[in-house]
Each structure stands twice: as C-alpha cells, then as structure tokens.
N, C-alpha and C positions, 0 to 999 in steps of 0.2 A: 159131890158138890163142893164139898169143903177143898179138894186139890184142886178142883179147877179157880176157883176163888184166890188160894193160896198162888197158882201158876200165876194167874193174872195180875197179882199183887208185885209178884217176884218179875216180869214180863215188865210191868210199866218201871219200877224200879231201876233198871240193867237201862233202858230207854232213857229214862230221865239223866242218868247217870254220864250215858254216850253222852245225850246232848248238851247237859251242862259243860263237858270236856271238849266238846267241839269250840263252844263259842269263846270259853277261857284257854287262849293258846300260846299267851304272852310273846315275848321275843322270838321272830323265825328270820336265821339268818341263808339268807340265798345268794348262791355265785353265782355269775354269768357264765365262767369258766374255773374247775379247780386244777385245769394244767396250762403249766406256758411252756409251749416250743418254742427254743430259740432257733432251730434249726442248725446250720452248719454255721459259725459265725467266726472272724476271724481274732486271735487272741491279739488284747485287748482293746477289743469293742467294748460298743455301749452292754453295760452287765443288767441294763434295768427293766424290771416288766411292771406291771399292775396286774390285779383282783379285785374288779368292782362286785359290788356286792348289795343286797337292798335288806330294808327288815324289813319281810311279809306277816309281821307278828301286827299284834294290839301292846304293847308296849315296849319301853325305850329299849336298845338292844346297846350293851356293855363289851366291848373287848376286852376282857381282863390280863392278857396277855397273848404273845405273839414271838412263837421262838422259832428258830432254822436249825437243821440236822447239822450244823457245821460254821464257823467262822467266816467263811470263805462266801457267806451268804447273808446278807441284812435286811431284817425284814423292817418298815415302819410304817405303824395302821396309827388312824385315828385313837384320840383320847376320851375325847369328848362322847356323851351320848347317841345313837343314830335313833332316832326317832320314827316311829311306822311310818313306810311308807317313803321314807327316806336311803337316797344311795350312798356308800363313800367308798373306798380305795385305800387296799393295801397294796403300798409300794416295795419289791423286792428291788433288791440290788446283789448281782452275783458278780466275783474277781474274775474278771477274765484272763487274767496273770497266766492260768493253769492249763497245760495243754491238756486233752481229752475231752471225755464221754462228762456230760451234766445229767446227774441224777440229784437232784436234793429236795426236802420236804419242808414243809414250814407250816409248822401246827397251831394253829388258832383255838385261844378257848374265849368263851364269852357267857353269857347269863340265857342265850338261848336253849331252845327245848331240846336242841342237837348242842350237848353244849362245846367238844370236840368237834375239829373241821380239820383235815389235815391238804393244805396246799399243796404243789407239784412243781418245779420247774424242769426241763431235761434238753439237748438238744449236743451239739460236739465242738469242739473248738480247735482251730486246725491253723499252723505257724501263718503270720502274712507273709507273700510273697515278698524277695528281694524287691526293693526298688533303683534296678540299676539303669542308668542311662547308658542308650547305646553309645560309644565311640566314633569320634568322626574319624574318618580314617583321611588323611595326610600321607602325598606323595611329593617326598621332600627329592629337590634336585629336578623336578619337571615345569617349565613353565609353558604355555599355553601359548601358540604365536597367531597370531591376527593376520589372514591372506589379503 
C-alpha cells in the first residue's frame, strides 16, 4: 500500500510539473520561412530578401543579436521588443558584385526558448547579358529611283 501511495504521490508530481511548464513558455520565436531562394539572378540585382517572423510565446521576445557568415551579407532585425502575438522582419541584403553559387547563413539569437535560429539565403548569380544594339546597315553609293 505504501508503493502504491508513494507511485501516486510521484505520478501527480511529474503531472503537475509538465503542466506548470506547458503554460510558463515565455518567448517562441516562429519563421514563416528559414530559407530564401534567390534563384538564378543576374549580378547586380536587387541582393534583398526578408524573414518575418511572429512571437508564439507569452512574453516579450528580444533579438539580442543578428550576424551573417560573411561581409558580403547584411543582415538588419528589429531592436525594439516583439511582443506576443506580434510580427516583425529581418531584412537581408546580399552583394550581388560576386559571380556564383549563394550559400550564406545568418544566425539570430534572442531570449526565446529556441534561443539560436540559424537563417539561410542561396540561389546563383550569372554575368548580365551584353546590351548591344543592333547595326543599321547602310548601303552607301545606292540611291533608290522613283518609276
């Protein structure tokens, strides 16, 4: 009698435990997307994407920073608070100076339960075409007679 007493004691305890952690969840932060395809874009296009993003938590949700695998990529999020329930937007900006393949990462930390988020941009970047105008061509020495 006395284990079963004790199980039951240890049972509602583990229970109470879950549920008190369920409802205390503070800051959750949610992408809509953590990759942007640029796709094939021609160098230098527009380098800029966004990362909306919401707090699914019960309280305020903090970026405390926001860095990129590389120079060649600028990331800038909000400062200010996102409060539950609330959306905002980090804005990348990639150089499109550089011919090739886009792979780069851009890691967010912030006071949520996830407190690391690691972003993704990728896609190719390929010369623009010449922009040459055709040639009129001119046939000097012919002139055209009227019957």
């Amino acid at each position: 009698m006395k284990k079963y007493i004790v199980s039951l004691i240890l049972c509602v305890g583990i229970f109470s435990l879950t549920s008190f952690s369920q409802t205390e969840k503070g800051p959750v932060i949610k992408f809509e997307s953590v990759v942007y395809d640029y796709g094939t874009i021609y160098q230098g296009a527009n380098g800029s994407c966004e990362f909306h993003f919401k707090n699914e938590g019960d309280s305020p949700l903090l970026l405390t920073n926001v860095t990129s695998s590389c120079g060649c990529t600028v990331p800038k999020w909000p400062k200010d608070p996102v409060f539950p329930g609330q959306t905002a937007v980090i804005q990348v900006t990639y150089d499109t100076k550089r011919l090739g393949t886009i792979s780069k990462q851009i890691n967010v930390a912030s006071n949520a339960t996830v407190a690391n988020v690691t972003l993704s941009i990728k896609g190719s970047i390929i010369q623009k075409p010449s922009e040459i105008l055709p040639e009129k061509q001119v046939n000097n020495g012919f002139t055209p007679v009227a019957n």
